[in-house]
Legacy VTK file of the C-alpha trace (Angstrom):
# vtk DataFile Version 3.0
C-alpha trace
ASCII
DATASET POLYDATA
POINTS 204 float
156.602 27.294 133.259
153.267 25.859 131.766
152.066 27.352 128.560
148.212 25.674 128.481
145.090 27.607 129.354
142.267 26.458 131.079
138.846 26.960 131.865
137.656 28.011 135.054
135.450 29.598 137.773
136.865 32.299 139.246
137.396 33.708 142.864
138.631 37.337 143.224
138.937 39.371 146.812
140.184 42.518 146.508
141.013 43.701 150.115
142.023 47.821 150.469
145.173 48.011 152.586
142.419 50.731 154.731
141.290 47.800 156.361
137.972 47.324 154.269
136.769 43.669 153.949
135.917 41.887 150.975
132.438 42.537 149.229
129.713 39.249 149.542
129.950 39.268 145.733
134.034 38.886 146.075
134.016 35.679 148.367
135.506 32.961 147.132
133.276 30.223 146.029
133.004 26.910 148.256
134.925 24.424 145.094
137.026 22.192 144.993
141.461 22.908 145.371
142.171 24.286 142.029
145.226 23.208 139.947
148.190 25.117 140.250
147.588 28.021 137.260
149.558 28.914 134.402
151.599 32.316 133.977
149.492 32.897 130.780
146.602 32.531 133.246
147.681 34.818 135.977
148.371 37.526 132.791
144.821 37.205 132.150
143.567 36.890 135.554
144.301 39.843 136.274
143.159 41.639 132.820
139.846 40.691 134.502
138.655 37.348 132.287
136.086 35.361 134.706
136.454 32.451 133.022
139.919 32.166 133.264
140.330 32.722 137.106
142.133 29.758 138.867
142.894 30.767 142.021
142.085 33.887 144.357
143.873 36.906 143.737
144.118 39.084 146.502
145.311 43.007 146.593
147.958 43.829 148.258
147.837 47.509 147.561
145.413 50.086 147.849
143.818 51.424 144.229
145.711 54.281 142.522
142.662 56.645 141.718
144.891 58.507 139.473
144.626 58.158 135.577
148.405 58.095 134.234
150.992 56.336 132.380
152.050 53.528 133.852
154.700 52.676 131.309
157.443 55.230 129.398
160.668 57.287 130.528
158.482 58.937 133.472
156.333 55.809 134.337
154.359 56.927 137.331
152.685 53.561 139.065
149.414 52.883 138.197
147.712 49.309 139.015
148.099 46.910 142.203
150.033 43.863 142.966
148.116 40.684 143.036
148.986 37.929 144.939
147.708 34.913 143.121
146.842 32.196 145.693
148.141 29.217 144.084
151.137 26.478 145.385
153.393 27.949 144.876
151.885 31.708 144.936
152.426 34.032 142.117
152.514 37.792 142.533
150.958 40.053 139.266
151.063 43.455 138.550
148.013 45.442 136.634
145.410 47.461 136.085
142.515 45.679 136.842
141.003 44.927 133.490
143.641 44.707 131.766
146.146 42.414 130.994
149.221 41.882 133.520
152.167 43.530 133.010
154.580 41.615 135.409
154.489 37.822 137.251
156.984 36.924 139.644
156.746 33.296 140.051
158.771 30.670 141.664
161.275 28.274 140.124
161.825 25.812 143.202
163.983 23.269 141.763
166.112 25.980 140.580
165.797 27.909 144.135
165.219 31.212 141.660
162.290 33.730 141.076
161.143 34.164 137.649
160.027 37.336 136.146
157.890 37.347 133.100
157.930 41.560 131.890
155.355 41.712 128.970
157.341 43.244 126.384
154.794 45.080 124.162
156.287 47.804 122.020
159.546 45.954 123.150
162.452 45.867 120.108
162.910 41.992 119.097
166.762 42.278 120.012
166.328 43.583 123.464
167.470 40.824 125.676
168.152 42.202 128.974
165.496 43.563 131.862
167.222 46.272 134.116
165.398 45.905 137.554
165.799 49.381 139.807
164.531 49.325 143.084
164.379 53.008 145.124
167.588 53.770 142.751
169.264 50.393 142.980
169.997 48.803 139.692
170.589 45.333 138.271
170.818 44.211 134.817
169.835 40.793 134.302
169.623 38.401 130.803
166.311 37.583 129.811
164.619 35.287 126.813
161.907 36.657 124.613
158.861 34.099 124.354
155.691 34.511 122.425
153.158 33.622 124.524
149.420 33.685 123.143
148.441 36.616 124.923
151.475 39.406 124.502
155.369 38.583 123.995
157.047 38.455 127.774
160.548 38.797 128.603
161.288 36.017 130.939
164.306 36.673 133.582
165.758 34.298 136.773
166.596 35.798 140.252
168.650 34.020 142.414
166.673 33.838 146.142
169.986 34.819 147.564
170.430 37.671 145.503
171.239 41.028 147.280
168.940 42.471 144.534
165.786 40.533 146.181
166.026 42.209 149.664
166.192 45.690 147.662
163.023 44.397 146.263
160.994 43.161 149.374
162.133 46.625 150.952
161.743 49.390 147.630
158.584 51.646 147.834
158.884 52.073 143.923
160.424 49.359 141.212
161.117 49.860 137.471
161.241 47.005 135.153
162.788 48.455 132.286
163.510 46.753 128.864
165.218 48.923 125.809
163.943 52.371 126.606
160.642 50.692 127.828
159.013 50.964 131.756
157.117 49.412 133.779
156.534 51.148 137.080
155.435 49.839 140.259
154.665 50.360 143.541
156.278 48.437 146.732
156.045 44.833 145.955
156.766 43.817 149.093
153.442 42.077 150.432
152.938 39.904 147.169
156.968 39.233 146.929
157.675 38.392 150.076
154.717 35.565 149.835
155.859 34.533 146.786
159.748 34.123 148.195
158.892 32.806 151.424
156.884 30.071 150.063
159.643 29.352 147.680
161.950 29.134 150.256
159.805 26.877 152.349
158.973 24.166 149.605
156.283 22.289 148.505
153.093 22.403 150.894
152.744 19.114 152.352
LINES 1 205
204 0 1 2 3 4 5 6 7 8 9 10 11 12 13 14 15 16 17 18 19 20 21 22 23 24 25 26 27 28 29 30 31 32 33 34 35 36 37 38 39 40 41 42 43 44 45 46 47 48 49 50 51 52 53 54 55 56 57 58 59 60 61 62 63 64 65 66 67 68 69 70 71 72 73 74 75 76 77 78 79 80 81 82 83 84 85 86 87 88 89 90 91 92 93 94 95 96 97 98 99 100 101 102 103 104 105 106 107 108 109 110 111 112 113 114 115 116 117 118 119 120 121 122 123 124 125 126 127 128 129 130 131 132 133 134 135 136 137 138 139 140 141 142 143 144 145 146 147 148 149 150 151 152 153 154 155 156 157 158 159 160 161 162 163 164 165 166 167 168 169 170 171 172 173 174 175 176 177 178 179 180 181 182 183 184 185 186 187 188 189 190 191 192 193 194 195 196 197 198 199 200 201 202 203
C-alpha cells in the first residue's frame, strides 16, 4: 500500500439510497483520470479535506441523523460507507468530516482484501482485529503502522474466505481491536465493488 500524499482537486457525490440525485455543486469536475489514491488519502478523503480528494467518493448508505457513539462496547453505527472510485476501488467508512475509520482495499497480486482499522486509543500490543458480522466472528492477525494521519491496524482477507460472504450479506459489522469498536452498517454496496473488481483484475 502507498504511503505518499498528494495534492488534488476533488470530486465528491453523495447519492441518498432514497433515490435523490447528486447536487450541481457535487458533480464531478470534467479533469483528467486521476492516479490511483493512497489509503492515507482515502482516510482523509473522507474526513472531508478538498484538497486531498483523488477520486469520487460515492455513498452507499443513507445519512444516520442520529448523534451517537460510533465506537466503544455498545458502538451504535454512525457514518456511511464510501466507495472511493479509484482502480482498483476502495470502500471507507466515516463520518463525513472526519477522518476514516475503516478502508477495505484490494491486494490483487495477493488475491486478498486489506483492512486498515484506525487504531486510536488502541493498546500498542494489540495485534489482532476480531471482525463480527450479524454475530459471526473471526479473529484475524494484524500489523500496527504509524501512518501520518492516526496509527491503523492493517489485516489480509482471503477473497475466498467464508468470512467475506458474511460480510457482503451482514446488516451490522464490528471491527473490534482490544476492547475497542468500530461499528458499521451493511457494507455490502461498497464491498461487493471493491471484491468484484478485485476479482476481475486490472481494467484494461
Amino acid at each position: 500500500m502507498h504511503r505518499a500524499l498528494h495534492r488534488f482537486a476533488p470530486s465528491l457525490l453523495f447519492i441518498a439510497v432514497a433515490g435523490c440525485g447528486p447536487r450541481p455543486s457535487d458533480a464531478p469536475s470534467p479533469a483528467a483520470a486521476p492516479e490511483a489514491p493512497t489509503t492515507e488519502t482515502a482516510r482523509r478523503t473522507a474526513r472531508g479535506d478538498a484538497a486531498d480528494a483523488k477520486s469520487p467518493l460515492v455513498s452507499m448508505d443513507a445519512p444516520d441523523a442520529a448523534d451517537r457513539p460510533t465506537t466503544g462496547a455498545d458502538a451504535t453505527p454512525v457514518g456511511e460507507w464510501l466507495l472511493q472510485e479509484s482502480d482498483p476501488p476502495r470502500a471507507v467508512w466515516g463520518v463525513h468530516g472526519s477522518e476514516g475509520m475503516l478502508v477495505l482495499a484490494c491486494d490483487r497480486a495477493a488475491g486478498q482484501l486489506v483492512l486498515e482499522r484506525q487504531a486510536i486509543g488502541v493498546p500498542d500490543d494489540v495485534r489482532v482485529v476480531t471482525l463480527d458480522a450479524d454475530g459471526v466472528r473471526m479473529d484475524y492477525p494484524a500489523e500496527r503502522r504509524e501512518d501520518a494521519l492516526a496509527p491503523v491496524l492493517v489485516t489480509r482477507v482471503a477473497l475466498d474466505a467464508p468470512i467475506l460472504d458474511r460480510l457482503l450479506m451482514a446488516q451490522r459489522v464490528v471491527f473490534t481491536a482490544g476492547t475497542d469498536t468500530i461499528a458499521t452498517t451493511a457494507p455490502g454496496p461498497s464491498l461487493r465493488a471493491v471484491v468484484d473488481a478485485c476479482r476481475r483484475g486490472p481494467a484494461t
